[in-house]
N, C-alpha and C positions, 0 to 999 in steps of 0.2 A: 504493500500500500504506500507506503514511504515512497520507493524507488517510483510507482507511477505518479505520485503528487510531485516528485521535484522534478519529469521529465514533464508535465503540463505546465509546471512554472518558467523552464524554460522554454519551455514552444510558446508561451504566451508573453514572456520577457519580461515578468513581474517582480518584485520581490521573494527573499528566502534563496538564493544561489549564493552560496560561499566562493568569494574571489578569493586566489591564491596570488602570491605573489606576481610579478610578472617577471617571466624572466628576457632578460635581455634578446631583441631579434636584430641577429646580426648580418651586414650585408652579407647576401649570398652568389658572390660572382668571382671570377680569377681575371687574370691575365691571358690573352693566349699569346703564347710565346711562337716565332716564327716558327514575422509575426506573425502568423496564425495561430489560433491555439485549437485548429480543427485537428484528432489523433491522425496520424497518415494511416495509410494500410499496408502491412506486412508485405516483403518483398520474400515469396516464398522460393525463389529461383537462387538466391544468394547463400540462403539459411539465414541470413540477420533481419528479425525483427526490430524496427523502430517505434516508441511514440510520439517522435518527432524528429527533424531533422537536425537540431543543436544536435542531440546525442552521439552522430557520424563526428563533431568538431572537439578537439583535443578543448574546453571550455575552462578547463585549468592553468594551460597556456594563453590561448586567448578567449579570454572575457565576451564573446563577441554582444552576451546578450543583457550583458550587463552597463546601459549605455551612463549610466550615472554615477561610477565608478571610477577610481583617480588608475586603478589599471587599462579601465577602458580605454581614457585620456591618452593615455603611456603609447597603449598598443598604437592610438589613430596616430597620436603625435609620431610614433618609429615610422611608422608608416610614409606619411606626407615628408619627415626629411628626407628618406630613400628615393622616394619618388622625385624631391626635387634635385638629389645630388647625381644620378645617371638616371632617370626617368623610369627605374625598375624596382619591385619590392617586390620579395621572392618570403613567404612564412612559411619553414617549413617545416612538416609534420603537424601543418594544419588538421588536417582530417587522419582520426586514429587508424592505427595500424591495423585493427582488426575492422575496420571502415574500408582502407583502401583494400585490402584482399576482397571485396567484397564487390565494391563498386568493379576494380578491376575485372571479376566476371562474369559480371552483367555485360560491361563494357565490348568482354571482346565476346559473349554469347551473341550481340549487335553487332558487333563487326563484316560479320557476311550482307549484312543492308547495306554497308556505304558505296556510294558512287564514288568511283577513282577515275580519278582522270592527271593528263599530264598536260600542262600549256608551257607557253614562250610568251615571254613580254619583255617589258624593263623594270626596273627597280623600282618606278613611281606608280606602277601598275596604269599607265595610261598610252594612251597611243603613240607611235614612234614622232618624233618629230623631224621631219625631209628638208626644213630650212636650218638645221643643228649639222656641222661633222658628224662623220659617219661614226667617229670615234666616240660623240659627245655620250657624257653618262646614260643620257635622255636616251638614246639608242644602244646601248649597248643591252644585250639581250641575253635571260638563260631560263633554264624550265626548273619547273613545281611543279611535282609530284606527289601528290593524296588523296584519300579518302575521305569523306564524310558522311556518319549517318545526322539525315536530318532529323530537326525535332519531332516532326509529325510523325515521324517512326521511332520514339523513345517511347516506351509501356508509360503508363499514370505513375503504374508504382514502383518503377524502376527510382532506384536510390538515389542515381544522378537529378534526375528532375525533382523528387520530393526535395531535393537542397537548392536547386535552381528556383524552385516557386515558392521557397519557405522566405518571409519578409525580412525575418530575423539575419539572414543574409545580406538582403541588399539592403538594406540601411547601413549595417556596417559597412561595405565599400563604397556607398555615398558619399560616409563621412570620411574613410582611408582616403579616399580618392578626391575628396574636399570640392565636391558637389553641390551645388544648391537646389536643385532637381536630379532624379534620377529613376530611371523606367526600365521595365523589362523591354528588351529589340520585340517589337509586336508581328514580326513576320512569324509566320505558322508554320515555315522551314528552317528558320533561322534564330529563331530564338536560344537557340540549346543544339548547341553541334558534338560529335564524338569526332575527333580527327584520327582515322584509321591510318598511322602509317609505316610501310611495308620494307621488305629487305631494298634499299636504292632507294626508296623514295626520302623527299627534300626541300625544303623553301628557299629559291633565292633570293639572295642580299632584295633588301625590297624595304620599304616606308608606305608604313598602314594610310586608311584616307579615313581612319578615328581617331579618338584620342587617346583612348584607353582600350586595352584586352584583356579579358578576364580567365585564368586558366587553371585547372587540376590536373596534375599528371597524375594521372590513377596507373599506367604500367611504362616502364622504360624498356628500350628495346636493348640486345644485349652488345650492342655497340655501333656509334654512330649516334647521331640523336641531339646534338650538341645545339645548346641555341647560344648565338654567339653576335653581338651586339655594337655598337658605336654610339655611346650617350651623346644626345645633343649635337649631331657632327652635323646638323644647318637649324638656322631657325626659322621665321615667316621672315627675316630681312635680307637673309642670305644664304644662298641655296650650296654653297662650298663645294661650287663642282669638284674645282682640282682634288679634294680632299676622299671624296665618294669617289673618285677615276680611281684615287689609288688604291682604295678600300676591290673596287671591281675587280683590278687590276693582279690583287694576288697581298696587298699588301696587310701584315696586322694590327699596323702600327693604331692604337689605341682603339681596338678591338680585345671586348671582356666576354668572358664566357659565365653564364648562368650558373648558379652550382643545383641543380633541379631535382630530387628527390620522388618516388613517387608520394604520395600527399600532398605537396607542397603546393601552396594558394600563388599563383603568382598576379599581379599586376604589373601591368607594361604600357608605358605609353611611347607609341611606336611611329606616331605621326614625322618624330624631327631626329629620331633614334635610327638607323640601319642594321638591317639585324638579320637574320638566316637560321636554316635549321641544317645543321651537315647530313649524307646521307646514313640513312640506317643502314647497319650490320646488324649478320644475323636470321635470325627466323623467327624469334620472338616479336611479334608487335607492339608498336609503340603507340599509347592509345590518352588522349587526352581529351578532356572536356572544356568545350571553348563555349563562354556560360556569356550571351550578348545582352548588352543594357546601354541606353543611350539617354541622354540630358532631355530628348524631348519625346514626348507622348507618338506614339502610332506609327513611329520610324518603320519599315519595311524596305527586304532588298527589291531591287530591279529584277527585271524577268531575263534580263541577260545573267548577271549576278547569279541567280537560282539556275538557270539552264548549266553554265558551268559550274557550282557547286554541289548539284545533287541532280542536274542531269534529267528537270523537267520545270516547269514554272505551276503547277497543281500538284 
């Protein structure tokens, strides 16, 4: 009885939760060297029953639901520095260890749904530009390779989305992310992505057209997989071609790599940052949950957008 009144306390983010210290969240990157308080329903595919989704999140370490708290404070405030000093904030061992083995096989039971596909672009993800050199960044060209299962094909009570639509969530990266508004991505595809990807498959160097990305690694693949970054190498005043030529070019000079865990909550704002996924080795699947929220109400992708990432527009 106990044990179900303190998980409806926190599914409902009341009062009565014991905050533990916080312990220090320290940057997690290297160098590379040349609300509801409705119960959810048991996810019987996993074996882990929930009465809520806090219970998946280590709540000892981070407080998430306890927003009146001087740890609360602590955790948003780590947060928002990380994010201001390279644009990335990586918590890891967010979600418990017996959470992530769980979620992980759900995850890749879904894996057989995603659409894989492989394109060629540039870096800016926009069309070539023919009055640039041939050389300029703007054209220089390489391909992305992955999978995705869309949201409309995630079960209700798949563990993933009971934490994606649980409130108690995104209020907390509202405020990490230092938000004034913030909404679930309202596309019916796109809302909640599993990114399936495979032996070779890969993101090139590329700058997102959001502000922020929202991500759980629930399984690493068993080599390869590296997300590997350039904090702030342009901003809206200057676009530092020469500096992205040499980033294209092979260079690493002030290129950081993630240190990525599976649990690990990351935040990325990838808009002014360049960044890549190396490819996967191996046979294992590399399997992440790309959790979409935007500053404005009924955001939705384009039907080009949905045709290449899930490979229909319905």
């Amino acid at each position: 009885m106990i044990a179900m009144l303190t998980a409806y306390l926190l599914c409902t983010r009341k009062g009565g939760v014991k905050i533990l210290p916080l312990s220090p969240v320290k940057h997690r990157y290297s160098k590379v060297q040349s609300d509801s308080g409705t119960l959810v329903k048991p996810n019987e595919a996993t074996g882990l029953s929930i009465s809520c989704p806090s219970e998946l999140i280590d709540l000892d370490r981070y407080p998430i639901v306890a927003q009146d708290s001087e740890s609360y404070q602590q955790l948003v405030a780590s947060c928002r520095k990380q994010l201001k000093s390279v644009g990335a904030c990586v918590l890891p061992d967010f979600i418990k260890t017996e959470a992530v083995a769980a979620l992980a096989k759900e995850a890749e039971d879904m894996a057989p749904k995603a659409y894989h596909n492989t394109l060629t672009g540039n870096a800016y993800l926009t069309e070539l530009d023919q009055s640039l050199p041939s050389d300029h960044p703007r054209n220089w060209t390489s391909t992305t390779a992955l999978g995705a299962v869309a949201y409309d094909l995630i079960p209700e009570q798949a563990l993933i989305r009971q934490l994606y639509e649980w409130d108690g969530l995104m209020l907390f990266l509202k405020d990490a992310l230092n938000k004034e508004t913030f909404y679930r991505y309202a596309d019916p595809m796109g809302g909640l992505n599993i990114a399936v990807m495979k032996k070779g498959d890969h993101l090139r160097w590329h700058f997102d057209q959001t502000d922020f990305v929202t991500t759980i690694l629930l399984q690493e693949s068993q080599g390869g997989g590296e997300y590997e970054f350039v904090p702030m190498i342009r901003t809206p005043d200057n676009e530092s071609y020469e500096s992205v030529k040499k980033i294209l070019n092979g260079s690493t000079e002030g290129v950081l790599r993630l240190d990525i865990s599976p649990g690990s909550l990351v935040l990325f704002e990838g808009r002014h940052s360049l960044h890549r996924v190396t490819p996967i080795e191996g046979e294992r699947l590399r399997l992440i949950a790309l959790l979409g929220y935007d500053t404005r109400p009924g955001v939705v992708s384009s039907n080009y957008l949905r045709n290449i990432r899930y490979g229909r527009t319905v």
